[in-house]
C-alpha positions in Angstrom: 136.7 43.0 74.1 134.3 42.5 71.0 133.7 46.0 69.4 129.8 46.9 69.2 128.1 46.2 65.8 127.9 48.7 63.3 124.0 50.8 63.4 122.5 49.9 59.9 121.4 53.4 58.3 118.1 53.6 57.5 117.0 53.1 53.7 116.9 57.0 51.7 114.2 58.4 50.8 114.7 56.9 47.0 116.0 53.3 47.6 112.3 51.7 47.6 110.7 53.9 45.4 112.5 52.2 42.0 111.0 48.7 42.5 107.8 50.4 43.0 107.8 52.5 40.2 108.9 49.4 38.1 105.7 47.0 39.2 103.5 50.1 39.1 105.1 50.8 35.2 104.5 47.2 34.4 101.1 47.0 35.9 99.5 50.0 33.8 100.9 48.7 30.6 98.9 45.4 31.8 95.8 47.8 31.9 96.3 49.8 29.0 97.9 47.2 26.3 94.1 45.8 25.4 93.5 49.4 24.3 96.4 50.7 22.9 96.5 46.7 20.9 92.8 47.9 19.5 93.4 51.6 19.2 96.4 50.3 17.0 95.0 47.6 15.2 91.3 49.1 14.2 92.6 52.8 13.9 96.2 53.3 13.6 97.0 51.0 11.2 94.0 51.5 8.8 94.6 55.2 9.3 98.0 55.0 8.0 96.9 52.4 5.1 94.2 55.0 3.8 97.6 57.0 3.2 98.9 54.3 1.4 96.3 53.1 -0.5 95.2 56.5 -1.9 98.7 57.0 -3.4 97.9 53.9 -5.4 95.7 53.0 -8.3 94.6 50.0 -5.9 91.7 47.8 -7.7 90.0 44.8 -5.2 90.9 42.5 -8.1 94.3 42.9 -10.1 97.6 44.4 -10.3 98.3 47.5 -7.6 100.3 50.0 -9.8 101.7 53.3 -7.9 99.9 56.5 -8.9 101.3 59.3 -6.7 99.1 62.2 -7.0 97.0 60.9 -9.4 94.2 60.2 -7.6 93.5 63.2 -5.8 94.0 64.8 -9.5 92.4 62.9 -10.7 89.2 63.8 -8.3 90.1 67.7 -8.4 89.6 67.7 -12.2 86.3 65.1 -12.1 83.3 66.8 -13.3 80.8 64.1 -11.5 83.2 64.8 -8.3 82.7 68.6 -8.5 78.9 68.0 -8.4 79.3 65.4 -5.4 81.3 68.3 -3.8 78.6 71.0 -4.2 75.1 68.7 -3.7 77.3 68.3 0.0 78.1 71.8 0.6 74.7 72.8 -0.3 73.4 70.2 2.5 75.5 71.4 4.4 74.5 75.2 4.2 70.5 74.0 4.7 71.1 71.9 7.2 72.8 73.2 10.0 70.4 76.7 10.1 67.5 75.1 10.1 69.1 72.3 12.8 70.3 75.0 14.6 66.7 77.0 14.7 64.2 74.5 15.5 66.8 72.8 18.1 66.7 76.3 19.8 63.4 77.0 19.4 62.3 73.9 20.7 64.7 74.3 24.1 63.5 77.8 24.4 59.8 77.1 24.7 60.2 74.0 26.7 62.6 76.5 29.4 59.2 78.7 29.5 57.3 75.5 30.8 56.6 75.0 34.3 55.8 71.3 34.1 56.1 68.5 31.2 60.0 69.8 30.4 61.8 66.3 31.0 58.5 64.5 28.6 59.0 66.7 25.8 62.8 66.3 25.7 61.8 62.7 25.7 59.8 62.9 22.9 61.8 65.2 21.1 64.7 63.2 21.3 63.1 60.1 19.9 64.1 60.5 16.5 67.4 60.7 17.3 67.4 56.9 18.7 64.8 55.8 16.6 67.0 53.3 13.4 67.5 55.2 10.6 66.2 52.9 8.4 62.5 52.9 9.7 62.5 56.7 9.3 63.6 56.8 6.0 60.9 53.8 5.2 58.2 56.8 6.8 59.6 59.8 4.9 59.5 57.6 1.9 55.8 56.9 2.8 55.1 60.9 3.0 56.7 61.7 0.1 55.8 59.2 -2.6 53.2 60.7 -5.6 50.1 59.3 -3.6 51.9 59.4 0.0 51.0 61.8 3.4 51.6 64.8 2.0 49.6 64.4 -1.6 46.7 63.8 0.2 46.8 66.4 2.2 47.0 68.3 -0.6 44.5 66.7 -3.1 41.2 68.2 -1.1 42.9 71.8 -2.0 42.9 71.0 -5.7 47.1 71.4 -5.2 49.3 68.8 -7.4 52.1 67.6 -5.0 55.3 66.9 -6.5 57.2 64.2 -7.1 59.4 65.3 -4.0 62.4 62.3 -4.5 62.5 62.3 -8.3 62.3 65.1 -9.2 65.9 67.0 -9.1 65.0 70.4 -7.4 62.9 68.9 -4.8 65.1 66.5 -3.5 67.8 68.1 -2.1 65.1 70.0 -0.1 63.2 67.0 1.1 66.5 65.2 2.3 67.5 68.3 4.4 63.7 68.4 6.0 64.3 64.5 7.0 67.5 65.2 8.2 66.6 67.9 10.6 63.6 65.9 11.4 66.3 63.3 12.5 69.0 65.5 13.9 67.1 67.9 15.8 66.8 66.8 19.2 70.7 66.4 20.2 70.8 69.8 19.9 68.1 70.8 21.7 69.1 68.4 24.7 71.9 70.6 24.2 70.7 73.6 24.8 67.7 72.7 26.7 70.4 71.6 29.3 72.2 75.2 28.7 69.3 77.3 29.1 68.9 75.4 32.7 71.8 76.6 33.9 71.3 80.4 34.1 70.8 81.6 36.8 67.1 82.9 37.1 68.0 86.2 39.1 69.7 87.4 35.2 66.5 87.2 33.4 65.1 88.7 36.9 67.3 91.2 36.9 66.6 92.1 33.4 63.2 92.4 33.8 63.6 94.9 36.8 65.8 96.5 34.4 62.8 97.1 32.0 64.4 94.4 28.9 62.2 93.1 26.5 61.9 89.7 26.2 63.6 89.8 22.4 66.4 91.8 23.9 66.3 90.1 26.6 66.8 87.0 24.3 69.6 88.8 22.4 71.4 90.2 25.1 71.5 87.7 27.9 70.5 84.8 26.7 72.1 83.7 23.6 75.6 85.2 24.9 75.4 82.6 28.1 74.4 79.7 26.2 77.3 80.6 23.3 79.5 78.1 24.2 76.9 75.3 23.5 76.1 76.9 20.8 79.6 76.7 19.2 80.1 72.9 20.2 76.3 71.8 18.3 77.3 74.1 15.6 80.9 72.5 15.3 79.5 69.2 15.8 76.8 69.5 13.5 78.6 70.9 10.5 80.9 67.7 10.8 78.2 65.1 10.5 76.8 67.5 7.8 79.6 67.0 5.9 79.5 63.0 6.3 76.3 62.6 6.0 75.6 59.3 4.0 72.7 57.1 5.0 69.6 59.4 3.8 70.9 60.0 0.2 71.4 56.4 0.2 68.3 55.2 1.5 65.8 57.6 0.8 67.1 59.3 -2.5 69.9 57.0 -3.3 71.4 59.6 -4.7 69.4 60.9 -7.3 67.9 61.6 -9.0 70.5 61.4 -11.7 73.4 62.4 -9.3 71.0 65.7 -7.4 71.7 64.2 -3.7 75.2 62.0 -4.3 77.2 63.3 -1.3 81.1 62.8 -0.5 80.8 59.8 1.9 78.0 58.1 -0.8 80.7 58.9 -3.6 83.4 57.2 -1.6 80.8 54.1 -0.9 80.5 53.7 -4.0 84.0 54.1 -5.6 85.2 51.8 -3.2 82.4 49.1 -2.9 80.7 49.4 -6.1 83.7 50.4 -8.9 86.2 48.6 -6.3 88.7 51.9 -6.9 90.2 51.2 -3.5 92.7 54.1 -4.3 90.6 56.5 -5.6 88.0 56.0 -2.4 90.8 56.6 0.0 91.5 59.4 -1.7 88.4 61.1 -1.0 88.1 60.2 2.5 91.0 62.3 2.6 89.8 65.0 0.6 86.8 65.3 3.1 89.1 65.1 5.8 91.1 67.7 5.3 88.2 69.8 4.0 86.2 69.4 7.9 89.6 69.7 9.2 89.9 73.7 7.2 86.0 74.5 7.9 86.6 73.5 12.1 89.6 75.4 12.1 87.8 78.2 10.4 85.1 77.3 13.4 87.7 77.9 16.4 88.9 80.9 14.5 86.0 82.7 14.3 84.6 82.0 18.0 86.8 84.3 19.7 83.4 87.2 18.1 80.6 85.8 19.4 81.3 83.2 22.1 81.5 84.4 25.4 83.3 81.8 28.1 82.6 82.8 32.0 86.0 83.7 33.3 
């Protein structure tokens, strides 16, 4: 008598999932190699080179010969470099108040406005997608001795000065192109913020008997903080690189009045050909944003408020 064939058990719960997991593993690394190759390639690997290169006395043409510290010593000690250092930080310190201000300003009246509010973000947001290069070719237009703004001045019997050469009205009339330039990513920013409160706060308030200053002070700027601290972050980084209006519009003078970090580092690298020495201060400035956002994320934690 035959005996009856064994029941085959059915497969556990694990014995298909391996093979799966293998084609799926295989699969995303398909996906993903294109980026992580380019991310390695074009970042990565320069990223680390910088590292190298600024711990070298590394000409474009000659013998390499290791410098250790040197460069960055070098830099710390530099007299020219000092005055690189503070024409940036004193950019820096006129820029982002006066980005910060108009930008708010401007998203505060348009939030008043009943109609026209999508228009004038347009148009206020123009300059920010218009090319660099035909603004500062404008600017350059409305500053020159017989430009805009010297015959505006000329029926009043006023002497306009000689706004890009002459060293204490430069710095000024970079920052006022810059914010010109800059201004309306931040107000899209908060323009888009101010949209999102609810209108039965500001209702509320007014039942209340708020002014519209405290009313400003009190509710407002507290519920658009957050924004605040990102444009503020954000802008005090590009601040701090800023390079194509002192070297279009000023190019960096005169003498050295508007040189900046990244202009410095343009030029030690692609004009002196100090490969080392130009890594170096891309380091220097990197670790110098790196201190001032940390200082940023630090301090938020008085005066941003996050919904909870």
């Amino acid at each position: 008598m035959l005996s009856p064939a064994p029941r085959r058990r059915p497969p556990g719960p694990g014995a298909g999932a391996r093979p799966r997991r293998r084609t799926d593993s295989v699969a995303a690394a398909a996906f993903t190699s294109p980026a992580v190759l380019g991310l390695t390639a074009f970042t990565l690997f320069p990223l680390v080179m910088s590292v190298v290169v600024s711990l070298w006395h590394w000409p474009a043409f000659g013998e390499r010969e290791f410098a250790g510290l040197a460069n960055y010593t070098d830099l710390l000690t530099s007299r020219h470099f000092g005055r690189v250092l503070l024409n940036t930080i004193v950019y820096t310190v006129l820029y982002i108040p006066l980005n910060i201000g108009v930008s708010l300003g401007l998203a505060l009246w348009i939030s008043t406005m009943g109609r026209g509010k999508q228009t004038l973000r347009v148009l206020f947001f123009l300059p920010v997608v218009t090319p660099i290069v035909a603004q500062v070719l404008v600017w350059r237009l409305i500053y020159q001795p017989n430009g805009v703004i010297a015959g505006l001045l000329a029926p009043l019997g006023i002497d306009a000065p000689n706004f890009l050469g002459d060293s204490s009205w430069a710095m000024a009339s970079m920052v006022v192109m810059s914010v010109w330039q800059g201004f309306g990513y931040n107000m899209l920013i908060f323009s888009a913020a101010l949209d999102q409160i609810p209108s039965s706060v500001h209702d509320a308030a007014s039942v209340d008997g708020v002014s519209p200053f405290q009313r400003l002070r009190a509710v407002t700027l507290p519920m658009i903080s957050p924004m605040m601290f990102f444009a503020t972050t954000m802008t005090l980084i590009t601040s701090f690189q800023v390079f194509a209006q002192p070297y279009l519009l000023t190019g960096g003078g005169p003498g050295n009045a508007t040189e900046t970090l990244v202009l410095f580092l343009y030029r030690e690298g692609f004009s002196a050909f100090s490969l080392g020495s130009a890594a170096a201060v891309g380091w220097f400035l990197f670790a110098l944003i790196l201190l001032v956002t940390i200082v940023q994320f630090l301090g938020q934690k008085r005066w941003v408020h996050y919904d909870s």
